[in-house]
PDB file of N, CA, C and O in Angstrom:
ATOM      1  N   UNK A   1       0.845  -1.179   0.000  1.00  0.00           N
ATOM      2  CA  UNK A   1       0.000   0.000   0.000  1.00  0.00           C
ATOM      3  C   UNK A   1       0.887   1.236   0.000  1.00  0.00           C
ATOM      4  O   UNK A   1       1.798   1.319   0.823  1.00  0.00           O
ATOM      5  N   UNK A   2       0.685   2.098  -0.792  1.00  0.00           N
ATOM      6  CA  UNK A   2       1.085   3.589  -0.898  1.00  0.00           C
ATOM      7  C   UNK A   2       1.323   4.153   0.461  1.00  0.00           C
ATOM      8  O   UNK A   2       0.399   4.250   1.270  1.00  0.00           O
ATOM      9  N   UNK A   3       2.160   4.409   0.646  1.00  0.00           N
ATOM     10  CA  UNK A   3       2.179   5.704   2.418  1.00  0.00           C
ATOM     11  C   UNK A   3       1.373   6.865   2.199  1.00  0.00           C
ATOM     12  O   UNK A   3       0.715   7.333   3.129  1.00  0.00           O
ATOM     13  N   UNK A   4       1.357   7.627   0.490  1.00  0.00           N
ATOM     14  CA  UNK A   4       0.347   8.499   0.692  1.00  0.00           C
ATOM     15  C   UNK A   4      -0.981   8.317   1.192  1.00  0.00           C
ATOM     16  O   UNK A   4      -1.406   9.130   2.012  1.00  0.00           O
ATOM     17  N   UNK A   5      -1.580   7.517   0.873  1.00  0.00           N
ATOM     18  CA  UNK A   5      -2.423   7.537   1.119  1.00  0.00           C
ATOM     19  C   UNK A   5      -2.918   5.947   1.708  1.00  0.00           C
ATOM     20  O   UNK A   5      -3.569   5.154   1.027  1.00  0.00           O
ATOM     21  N   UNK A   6      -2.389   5.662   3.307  1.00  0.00           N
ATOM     22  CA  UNK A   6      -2.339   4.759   3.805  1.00  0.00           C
ATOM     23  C   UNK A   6      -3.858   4.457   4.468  1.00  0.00           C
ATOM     24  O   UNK A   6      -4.556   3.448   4.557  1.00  0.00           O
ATOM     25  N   UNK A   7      -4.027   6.086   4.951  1.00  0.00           N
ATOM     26  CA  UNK A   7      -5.515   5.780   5.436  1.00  0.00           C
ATOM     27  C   UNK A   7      -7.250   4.961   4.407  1.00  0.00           C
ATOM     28  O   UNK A   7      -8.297   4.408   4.743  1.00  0.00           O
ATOM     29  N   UNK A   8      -6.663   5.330   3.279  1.00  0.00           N
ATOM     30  CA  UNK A   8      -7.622   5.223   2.531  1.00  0.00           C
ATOM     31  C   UNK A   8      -7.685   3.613   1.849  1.00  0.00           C
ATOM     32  O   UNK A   8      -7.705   3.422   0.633  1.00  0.00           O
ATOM     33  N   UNK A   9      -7.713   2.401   2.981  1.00  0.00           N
ATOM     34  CA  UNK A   9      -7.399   0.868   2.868  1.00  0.00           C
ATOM     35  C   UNK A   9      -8.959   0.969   2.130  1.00  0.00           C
ATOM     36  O   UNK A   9      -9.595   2.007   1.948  1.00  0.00           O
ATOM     37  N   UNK A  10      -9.432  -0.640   1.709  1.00  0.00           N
ATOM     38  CA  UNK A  10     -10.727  -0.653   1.213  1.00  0.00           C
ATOM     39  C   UNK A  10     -11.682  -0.881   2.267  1.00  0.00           C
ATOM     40  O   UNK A  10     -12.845  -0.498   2.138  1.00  0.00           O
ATOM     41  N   UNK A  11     -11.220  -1.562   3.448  1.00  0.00           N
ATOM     42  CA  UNK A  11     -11.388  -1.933   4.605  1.00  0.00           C
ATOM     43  C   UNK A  11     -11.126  -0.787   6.240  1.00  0.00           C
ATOM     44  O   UNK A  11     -10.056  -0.613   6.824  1.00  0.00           O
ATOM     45  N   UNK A  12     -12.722  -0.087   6.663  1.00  0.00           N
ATOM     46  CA  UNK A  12     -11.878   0.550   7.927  1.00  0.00           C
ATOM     47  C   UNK A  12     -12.445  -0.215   8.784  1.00  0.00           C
ATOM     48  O   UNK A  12     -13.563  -0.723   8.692  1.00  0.00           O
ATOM     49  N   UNK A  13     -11.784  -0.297   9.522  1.00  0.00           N
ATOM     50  CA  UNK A  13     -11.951  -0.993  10.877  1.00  0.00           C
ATOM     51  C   UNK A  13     -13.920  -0.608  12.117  1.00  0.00           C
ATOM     52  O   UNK A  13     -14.714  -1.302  12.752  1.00  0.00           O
ATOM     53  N   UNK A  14     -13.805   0.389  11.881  1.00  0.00           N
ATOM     54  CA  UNK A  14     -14.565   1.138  12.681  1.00  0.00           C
ATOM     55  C   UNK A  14     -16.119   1.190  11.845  1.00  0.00           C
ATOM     56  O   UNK A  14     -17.171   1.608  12.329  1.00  0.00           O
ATOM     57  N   UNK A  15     -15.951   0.745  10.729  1.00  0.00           N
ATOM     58  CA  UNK A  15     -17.737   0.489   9.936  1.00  0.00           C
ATOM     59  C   UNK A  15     -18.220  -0.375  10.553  1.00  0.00           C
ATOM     60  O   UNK A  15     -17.623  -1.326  11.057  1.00  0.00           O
ATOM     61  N   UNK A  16     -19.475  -0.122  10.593  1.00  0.00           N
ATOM     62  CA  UNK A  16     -20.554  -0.965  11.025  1.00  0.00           C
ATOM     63  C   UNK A  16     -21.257  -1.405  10.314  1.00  0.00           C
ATOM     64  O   UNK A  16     -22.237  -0.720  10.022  1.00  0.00           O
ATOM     65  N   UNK A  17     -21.076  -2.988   9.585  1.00  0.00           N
ATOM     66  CA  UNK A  17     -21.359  -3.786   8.501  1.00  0.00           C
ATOM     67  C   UNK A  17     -22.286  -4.805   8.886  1.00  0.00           C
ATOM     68  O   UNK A  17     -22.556  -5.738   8.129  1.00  0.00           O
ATOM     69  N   UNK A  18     -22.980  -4.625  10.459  1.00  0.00           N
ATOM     70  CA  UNK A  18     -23.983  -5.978  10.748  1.00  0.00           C
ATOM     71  C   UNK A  18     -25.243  -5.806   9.623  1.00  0.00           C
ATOM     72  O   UNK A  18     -26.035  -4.865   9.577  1.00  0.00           O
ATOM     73  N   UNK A  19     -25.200  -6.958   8.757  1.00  0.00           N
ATOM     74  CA  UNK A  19     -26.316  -7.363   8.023  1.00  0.00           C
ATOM     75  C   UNK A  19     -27.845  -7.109   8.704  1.00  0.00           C
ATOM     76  O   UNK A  19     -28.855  -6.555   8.271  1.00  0.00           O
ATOM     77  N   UNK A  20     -27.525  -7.782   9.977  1.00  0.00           N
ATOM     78  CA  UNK A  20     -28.760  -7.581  10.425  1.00  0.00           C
ATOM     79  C   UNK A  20     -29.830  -6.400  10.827  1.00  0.00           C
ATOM     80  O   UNK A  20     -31.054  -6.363  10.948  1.00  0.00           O
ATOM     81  N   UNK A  21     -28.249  -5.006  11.042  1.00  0.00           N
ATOM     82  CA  UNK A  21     -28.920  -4.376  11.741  1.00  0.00           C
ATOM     83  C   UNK A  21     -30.149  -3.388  10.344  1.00  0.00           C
ATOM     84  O   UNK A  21     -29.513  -3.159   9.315  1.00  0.00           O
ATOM     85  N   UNK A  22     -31.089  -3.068  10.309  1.00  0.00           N
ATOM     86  CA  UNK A  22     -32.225  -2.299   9.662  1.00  0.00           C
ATOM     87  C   UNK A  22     -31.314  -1.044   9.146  1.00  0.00           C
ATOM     88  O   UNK A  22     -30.602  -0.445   9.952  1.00  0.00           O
ATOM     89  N   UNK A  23     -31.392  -0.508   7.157  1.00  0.00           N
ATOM     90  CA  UNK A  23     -30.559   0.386   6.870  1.00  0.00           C
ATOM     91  C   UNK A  23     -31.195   1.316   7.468  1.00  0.00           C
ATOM     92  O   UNK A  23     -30.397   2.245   7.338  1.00  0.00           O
ATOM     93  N   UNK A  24     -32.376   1.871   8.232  1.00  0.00           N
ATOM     94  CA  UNK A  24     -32.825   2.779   7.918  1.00  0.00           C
ATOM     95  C   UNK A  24     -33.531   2.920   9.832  1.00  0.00           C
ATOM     96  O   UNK A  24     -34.584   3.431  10.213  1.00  0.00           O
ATOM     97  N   UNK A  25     -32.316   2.170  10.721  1.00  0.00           N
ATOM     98  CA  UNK A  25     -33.154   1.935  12.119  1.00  0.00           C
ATOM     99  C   UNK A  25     -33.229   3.529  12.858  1.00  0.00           C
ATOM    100  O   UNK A  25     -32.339   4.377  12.933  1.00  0.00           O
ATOM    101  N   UNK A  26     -34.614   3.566  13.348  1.00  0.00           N
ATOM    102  CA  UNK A  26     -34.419   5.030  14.509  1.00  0.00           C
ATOM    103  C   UNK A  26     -34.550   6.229  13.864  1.00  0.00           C
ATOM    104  O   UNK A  26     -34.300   7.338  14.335  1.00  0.00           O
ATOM    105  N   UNK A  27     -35.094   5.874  12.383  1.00  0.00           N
ATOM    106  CA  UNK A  27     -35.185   7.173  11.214  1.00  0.00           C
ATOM    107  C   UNK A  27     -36.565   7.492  11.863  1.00  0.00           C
ATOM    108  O   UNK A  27     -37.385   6.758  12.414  1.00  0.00           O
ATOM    109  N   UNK A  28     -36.543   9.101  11.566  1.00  0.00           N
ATOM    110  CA  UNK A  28     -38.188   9.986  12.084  1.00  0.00           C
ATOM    111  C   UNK A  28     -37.735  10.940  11.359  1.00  0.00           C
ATOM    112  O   UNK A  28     -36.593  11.364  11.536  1.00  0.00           O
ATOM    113  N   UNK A  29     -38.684  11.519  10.269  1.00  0.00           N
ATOM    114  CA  UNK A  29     -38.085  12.858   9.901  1.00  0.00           C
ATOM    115  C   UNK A  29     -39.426  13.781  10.417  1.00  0.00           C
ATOM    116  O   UNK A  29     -39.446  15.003  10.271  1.00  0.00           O
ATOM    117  N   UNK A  30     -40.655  12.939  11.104  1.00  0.00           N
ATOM    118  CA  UNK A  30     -41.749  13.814  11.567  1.00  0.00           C
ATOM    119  C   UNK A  30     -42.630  13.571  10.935  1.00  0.00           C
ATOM    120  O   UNK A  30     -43.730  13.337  11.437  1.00  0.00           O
ATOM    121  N   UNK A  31     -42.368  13.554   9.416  1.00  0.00           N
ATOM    122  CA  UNK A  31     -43.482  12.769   8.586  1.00  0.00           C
ATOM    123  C   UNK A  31     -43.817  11.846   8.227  1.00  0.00           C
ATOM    124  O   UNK A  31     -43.117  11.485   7.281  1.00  0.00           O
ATOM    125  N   UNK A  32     -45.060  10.745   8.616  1.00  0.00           N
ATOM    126  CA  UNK A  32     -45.208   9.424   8.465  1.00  0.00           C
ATOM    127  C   UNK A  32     -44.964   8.819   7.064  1.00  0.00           C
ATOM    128  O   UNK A  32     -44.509   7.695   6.853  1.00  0.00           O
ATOM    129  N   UNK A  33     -45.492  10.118   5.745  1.00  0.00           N
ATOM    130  CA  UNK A  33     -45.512   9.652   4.533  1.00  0.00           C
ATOM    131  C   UNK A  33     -43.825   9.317   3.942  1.00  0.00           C
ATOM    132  O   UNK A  33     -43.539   8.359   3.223  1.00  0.00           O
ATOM    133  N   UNK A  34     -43.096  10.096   4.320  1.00  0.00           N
ATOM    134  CA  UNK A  34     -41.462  10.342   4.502  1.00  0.00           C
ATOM    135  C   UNK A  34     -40.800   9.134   4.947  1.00  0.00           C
ATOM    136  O   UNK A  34     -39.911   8.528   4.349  1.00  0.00           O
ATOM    137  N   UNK A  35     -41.395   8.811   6.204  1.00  0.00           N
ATOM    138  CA  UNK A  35     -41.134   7.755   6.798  1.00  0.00           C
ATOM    139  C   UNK A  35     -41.261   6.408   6.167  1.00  0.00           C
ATOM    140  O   UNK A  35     -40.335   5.649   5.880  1.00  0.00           O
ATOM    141  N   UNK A  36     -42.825   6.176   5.955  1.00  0.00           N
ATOM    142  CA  UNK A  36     -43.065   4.823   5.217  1.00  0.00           C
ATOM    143  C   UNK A  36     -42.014   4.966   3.909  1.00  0.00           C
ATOM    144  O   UNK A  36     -41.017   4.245   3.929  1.00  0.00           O
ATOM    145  N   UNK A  37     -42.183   5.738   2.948  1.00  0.00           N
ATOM    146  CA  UNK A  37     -41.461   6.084   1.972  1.00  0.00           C
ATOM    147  C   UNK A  37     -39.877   5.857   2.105  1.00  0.00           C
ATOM    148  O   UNK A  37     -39.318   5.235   1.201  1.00  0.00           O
ATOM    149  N   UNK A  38     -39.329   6.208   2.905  1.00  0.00           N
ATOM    150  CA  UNK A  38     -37.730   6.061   3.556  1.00  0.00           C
ATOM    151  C   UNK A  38     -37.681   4.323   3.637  1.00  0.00           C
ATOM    152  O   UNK A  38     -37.138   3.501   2.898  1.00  0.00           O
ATOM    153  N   UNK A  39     -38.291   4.210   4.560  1.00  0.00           N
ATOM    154  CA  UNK A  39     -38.012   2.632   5.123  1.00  0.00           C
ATOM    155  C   UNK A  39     -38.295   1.950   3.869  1.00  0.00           C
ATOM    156  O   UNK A  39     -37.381   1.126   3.900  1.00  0.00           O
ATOM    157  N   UNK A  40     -38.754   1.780   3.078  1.00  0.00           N
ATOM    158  CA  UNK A  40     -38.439   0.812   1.675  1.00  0.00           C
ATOM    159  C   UNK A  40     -37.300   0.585   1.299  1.00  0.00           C
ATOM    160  O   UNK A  40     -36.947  -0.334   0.559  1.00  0.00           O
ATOM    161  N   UNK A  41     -36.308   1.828   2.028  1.00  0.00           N
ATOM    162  CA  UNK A  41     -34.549   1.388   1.863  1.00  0.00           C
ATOM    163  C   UNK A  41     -34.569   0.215   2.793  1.00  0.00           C
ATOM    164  O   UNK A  41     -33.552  -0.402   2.476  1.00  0.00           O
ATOM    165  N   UNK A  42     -35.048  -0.320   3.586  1.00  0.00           N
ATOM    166  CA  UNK A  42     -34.620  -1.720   4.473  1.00  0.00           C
ATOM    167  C   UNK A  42     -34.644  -2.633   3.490  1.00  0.00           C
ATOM    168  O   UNK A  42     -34.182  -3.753   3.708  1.00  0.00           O
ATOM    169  N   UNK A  43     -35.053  -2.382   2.551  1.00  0.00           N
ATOM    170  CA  UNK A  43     -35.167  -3.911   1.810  1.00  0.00           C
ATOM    171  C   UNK A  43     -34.270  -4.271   0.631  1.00  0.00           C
ATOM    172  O   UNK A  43     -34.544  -4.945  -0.363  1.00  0.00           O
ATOM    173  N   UNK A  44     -32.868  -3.521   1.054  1.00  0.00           N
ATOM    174  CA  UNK A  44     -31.827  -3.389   0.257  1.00  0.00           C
ATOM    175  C   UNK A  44     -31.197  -4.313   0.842  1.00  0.00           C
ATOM    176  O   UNK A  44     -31.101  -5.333   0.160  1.00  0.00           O
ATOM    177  N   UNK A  45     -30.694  -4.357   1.915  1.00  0.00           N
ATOM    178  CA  UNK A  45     -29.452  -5.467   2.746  1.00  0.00           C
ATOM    179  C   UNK A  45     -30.499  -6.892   2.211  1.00  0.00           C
ATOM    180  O   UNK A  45     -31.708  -6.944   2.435  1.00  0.00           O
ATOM    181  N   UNK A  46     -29.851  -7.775   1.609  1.00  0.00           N
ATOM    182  CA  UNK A  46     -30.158  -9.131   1.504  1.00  0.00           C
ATOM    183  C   UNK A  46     -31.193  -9.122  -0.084  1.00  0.00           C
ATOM    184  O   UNK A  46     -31.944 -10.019  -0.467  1.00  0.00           O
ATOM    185  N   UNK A  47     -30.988  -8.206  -0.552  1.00  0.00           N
ATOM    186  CA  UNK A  47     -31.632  -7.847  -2.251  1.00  0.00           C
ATOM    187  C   UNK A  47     -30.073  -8.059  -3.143  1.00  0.00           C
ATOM    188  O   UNK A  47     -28.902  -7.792  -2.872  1.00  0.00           O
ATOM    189  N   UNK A  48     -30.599  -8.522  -4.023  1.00  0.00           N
ATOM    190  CA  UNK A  48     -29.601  -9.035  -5.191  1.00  0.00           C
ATOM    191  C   UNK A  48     -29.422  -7.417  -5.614  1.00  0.00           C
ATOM    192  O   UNK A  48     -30.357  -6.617  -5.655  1.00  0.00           O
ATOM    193  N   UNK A  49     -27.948  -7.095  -5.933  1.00  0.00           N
ATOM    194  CA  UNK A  49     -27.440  -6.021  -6.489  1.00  0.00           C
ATOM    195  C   UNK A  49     -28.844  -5.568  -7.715  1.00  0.00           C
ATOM    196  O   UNK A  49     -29.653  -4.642  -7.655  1.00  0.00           O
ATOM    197  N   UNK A  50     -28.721  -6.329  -8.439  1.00  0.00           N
ATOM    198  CA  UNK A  50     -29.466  -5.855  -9.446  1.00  0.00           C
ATOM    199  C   UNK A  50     -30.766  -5.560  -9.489  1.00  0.00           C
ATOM    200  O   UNK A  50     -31.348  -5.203 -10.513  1.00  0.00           O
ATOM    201  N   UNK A  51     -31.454  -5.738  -8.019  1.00  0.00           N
ATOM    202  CA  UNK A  51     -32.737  -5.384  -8.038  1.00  0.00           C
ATOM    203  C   UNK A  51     -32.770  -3.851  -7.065  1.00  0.00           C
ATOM    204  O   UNK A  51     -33.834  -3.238  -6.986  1.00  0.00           O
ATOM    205  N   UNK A  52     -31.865  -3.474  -6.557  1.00  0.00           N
ATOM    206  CA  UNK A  52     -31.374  -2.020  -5.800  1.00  0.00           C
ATOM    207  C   UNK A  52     -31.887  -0.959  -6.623  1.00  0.00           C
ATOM    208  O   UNK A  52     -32.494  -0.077  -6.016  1.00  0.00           O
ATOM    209  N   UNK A  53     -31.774  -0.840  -7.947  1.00  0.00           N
ATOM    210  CA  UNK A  53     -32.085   0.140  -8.707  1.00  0.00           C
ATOM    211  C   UNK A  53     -33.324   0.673  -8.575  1.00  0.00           C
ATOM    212  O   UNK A  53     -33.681   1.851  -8.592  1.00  0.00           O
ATOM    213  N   UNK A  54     -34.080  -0.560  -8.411  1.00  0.00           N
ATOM    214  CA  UNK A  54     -36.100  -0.607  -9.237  1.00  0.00           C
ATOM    215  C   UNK A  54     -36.453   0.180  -7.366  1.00  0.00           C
ATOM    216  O   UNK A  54     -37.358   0.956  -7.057  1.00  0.00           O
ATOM    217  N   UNK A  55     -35.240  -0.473  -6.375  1.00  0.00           N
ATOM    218  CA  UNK A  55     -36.308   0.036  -4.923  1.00  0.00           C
ATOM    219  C   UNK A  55     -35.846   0.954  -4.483  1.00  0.00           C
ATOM    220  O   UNK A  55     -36.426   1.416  -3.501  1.00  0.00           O
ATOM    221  N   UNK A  56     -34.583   1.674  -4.984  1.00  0.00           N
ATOM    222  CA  UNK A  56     -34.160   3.006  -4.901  1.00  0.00           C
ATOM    223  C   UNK A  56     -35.134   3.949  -5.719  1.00  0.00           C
ATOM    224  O   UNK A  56     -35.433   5.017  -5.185  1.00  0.00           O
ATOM    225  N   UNK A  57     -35.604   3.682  -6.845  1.00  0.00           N
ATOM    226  CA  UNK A  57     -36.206   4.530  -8.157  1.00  0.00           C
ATOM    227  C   UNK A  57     -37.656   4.550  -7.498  1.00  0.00           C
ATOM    228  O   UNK A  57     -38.218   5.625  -7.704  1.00  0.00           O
ATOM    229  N   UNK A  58     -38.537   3.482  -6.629  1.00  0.00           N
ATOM    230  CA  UNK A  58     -39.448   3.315  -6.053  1.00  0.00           C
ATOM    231  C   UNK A  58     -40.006   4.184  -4.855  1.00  0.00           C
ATOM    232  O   UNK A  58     -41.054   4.788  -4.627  1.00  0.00           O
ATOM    233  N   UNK A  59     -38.679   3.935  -4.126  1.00  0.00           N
ATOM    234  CA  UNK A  59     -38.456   5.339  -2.770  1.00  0.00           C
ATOM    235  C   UNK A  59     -38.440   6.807  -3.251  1.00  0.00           C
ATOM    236  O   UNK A  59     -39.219   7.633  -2.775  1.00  0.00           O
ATOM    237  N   UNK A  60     -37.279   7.199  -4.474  1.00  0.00           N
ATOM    238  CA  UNK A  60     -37.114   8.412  -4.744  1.00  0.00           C
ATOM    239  C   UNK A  60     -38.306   8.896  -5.609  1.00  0.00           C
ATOM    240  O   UNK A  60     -38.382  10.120  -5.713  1.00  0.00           O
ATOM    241  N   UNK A  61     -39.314   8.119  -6.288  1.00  0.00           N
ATOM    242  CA  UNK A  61     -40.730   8.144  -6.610  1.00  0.00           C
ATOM    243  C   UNK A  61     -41.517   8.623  -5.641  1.00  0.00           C
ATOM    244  O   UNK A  61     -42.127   9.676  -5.828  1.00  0.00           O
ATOM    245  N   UNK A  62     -41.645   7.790  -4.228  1.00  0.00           N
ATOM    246  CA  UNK A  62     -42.848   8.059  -3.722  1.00  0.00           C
ATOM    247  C   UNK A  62     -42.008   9.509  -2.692  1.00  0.00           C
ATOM    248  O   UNK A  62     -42.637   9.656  -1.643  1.00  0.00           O
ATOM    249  N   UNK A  63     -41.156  10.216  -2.775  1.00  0.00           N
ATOM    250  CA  UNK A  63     -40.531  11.245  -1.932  1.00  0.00           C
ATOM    251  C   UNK A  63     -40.668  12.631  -3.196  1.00  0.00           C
ATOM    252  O   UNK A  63     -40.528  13.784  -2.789  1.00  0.00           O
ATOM    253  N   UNK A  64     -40.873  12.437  -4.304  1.00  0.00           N
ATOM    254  CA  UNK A  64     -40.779  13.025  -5.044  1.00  0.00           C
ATOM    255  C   UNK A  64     -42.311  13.510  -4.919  1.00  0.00           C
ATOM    256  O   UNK A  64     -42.683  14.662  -4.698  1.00  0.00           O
ATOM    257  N   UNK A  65     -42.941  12.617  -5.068  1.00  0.00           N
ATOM    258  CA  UNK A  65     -44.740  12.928  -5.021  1.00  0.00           C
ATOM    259  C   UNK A  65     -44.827  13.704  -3.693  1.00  0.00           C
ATOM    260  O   UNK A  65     -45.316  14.831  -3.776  1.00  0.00           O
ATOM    261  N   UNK A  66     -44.467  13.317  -2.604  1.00  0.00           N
ATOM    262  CA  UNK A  66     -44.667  13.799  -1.053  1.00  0.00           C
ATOM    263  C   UNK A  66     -43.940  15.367  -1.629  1.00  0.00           C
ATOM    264  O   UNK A  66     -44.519  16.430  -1.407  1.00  0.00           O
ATOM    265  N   UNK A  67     -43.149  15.329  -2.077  1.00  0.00           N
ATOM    266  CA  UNK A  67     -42.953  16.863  -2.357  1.00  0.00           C
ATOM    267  C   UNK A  67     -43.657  17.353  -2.814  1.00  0.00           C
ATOM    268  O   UNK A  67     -44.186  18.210  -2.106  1.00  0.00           O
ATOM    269  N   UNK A  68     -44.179  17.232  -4.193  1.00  0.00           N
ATOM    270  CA  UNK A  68     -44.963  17.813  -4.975  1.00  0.00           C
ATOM    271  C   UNK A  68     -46.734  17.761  -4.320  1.00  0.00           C
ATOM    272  O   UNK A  68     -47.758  18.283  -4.760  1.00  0.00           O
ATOM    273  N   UNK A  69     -46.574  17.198  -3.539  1.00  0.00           N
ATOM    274  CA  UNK A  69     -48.061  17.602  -2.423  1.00  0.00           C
ATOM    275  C   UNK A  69     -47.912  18.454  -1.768  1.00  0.00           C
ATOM    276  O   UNK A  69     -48.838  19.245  -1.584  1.00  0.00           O
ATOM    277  N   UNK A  70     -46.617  18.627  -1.130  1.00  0.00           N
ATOM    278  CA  UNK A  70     -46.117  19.530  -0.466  1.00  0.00           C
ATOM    279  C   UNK A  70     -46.305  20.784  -0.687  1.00  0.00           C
ATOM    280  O   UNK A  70     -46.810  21.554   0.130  1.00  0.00           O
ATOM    281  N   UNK A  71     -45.866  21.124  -1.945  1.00  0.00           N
ATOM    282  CA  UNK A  71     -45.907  22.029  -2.900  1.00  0.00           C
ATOM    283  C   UNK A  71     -47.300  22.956  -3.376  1.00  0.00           C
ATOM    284  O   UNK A  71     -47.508  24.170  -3.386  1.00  0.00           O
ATOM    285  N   UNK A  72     -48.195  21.682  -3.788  1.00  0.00           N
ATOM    286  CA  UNK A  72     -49.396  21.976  -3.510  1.00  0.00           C
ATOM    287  C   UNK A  72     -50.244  22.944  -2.402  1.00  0.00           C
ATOM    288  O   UNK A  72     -50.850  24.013  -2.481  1.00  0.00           O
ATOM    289  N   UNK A  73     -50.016  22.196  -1.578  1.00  0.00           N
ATOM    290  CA  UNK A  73     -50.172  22.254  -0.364  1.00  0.00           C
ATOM    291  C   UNK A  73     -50.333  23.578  -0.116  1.00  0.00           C
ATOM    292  O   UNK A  73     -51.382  24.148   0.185  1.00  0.00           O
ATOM    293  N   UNK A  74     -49.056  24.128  -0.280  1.00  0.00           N
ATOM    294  CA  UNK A  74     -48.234  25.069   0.289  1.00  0.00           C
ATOM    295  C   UNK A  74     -48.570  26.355  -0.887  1.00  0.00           C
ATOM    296  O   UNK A  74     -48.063  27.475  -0.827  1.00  0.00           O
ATOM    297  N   UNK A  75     -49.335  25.988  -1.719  1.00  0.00           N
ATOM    298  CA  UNK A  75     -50.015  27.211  -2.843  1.00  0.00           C
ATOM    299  C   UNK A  75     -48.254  27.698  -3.666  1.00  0.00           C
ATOM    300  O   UNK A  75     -48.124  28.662  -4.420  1.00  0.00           O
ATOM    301  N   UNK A  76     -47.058  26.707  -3.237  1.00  0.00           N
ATOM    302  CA  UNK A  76     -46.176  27.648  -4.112  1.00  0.00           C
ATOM    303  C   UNK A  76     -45.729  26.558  -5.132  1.00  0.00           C
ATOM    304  O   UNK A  76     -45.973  25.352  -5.109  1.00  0.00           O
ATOM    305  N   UNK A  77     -44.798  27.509  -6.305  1.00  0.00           N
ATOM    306  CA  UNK A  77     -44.277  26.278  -7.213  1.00  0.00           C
ATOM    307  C   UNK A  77     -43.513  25.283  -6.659  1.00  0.00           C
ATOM    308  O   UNK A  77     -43.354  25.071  -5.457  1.00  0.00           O
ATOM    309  N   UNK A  78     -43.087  24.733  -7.504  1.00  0.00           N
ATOM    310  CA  UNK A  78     -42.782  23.247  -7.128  1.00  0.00           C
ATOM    311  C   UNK A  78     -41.076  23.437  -7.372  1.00  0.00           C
ATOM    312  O   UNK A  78     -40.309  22.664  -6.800  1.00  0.00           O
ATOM    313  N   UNK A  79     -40.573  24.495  -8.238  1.00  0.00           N
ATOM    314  CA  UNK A  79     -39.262  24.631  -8.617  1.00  0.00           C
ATOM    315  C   UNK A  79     -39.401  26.797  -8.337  1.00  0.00           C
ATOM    316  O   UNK A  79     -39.750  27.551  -9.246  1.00  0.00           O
ATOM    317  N   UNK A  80     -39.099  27.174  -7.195  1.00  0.00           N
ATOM    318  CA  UNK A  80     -38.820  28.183  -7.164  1.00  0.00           C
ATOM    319  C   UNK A  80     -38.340  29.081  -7.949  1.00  0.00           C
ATOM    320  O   UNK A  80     -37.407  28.622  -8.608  1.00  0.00           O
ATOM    321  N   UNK A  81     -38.657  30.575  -8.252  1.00  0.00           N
ATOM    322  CA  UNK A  81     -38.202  31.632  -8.837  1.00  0.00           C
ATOM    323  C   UNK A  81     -36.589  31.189  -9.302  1.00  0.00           C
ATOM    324  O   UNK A  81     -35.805  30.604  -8.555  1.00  0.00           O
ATOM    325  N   UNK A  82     -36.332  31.566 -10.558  1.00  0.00           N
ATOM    326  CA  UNK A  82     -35.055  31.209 -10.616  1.00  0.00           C
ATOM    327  C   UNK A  82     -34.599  29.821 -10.350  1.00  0.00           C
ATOM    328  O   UNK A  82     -33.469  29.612  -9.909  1.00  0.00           O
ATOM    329  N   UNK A  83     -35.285  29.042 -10.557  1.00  0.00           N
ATOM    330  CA  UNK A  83     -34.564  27.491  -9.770  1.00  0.00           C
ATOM    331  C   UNK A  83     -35.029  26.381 -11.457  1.00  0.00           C
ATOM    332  O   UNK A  83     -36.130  26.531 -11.987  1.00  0.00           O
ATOM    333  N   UNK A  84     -34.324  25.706 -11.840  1.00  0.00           N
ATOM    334  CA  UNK A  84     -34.830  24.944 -12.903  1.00  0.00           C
ATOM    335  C   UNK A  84     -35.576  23.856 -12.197  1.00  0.00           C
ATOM    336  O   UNK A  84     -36.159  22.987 -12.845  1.00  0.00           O
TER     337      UNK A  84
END
């Protein structure tokens, strides 16, 4: 291994890699819809690589809508003055 950059092994010691533990344990952002929506990331640990995509694209779907209710909601646009 390089001395420059010794710290940067592929392996650190100090991650916390238990399979078991829930990706998404002790999450509250206040909103239940947020919430349910979030926790669909648990069902990544023990998912075949190749199915990660469809339940990432699934989550960032239903967080995308919770915005755009939001938005609603809230009588303002959805992409602010100046904002694309």
């Amino acid at each position: 291994m390089d001395e420059q950059y010794a710290d940067q092994g592929i392996e650190q010691e100090d991650q916390d890699l238990d399979p078991e533990r829930p990706a998404v344990a002790g999450l509250s952002t206040g909103d239940a819809r947020v919430d349910a929506a979030v926790a669909g990331l648990s069902r990544l640990p023990g998912t075949p690589a190749e199915d990660h995509v469809a339940i990432l694209e699934e989550v960032h779907g239903r967080l995308r809508d919770i915005l755009g209710e939001l938005a609603e909601d809230q009588g303002t646009p959805e992409h602010p003055k100046g904002r694309p």
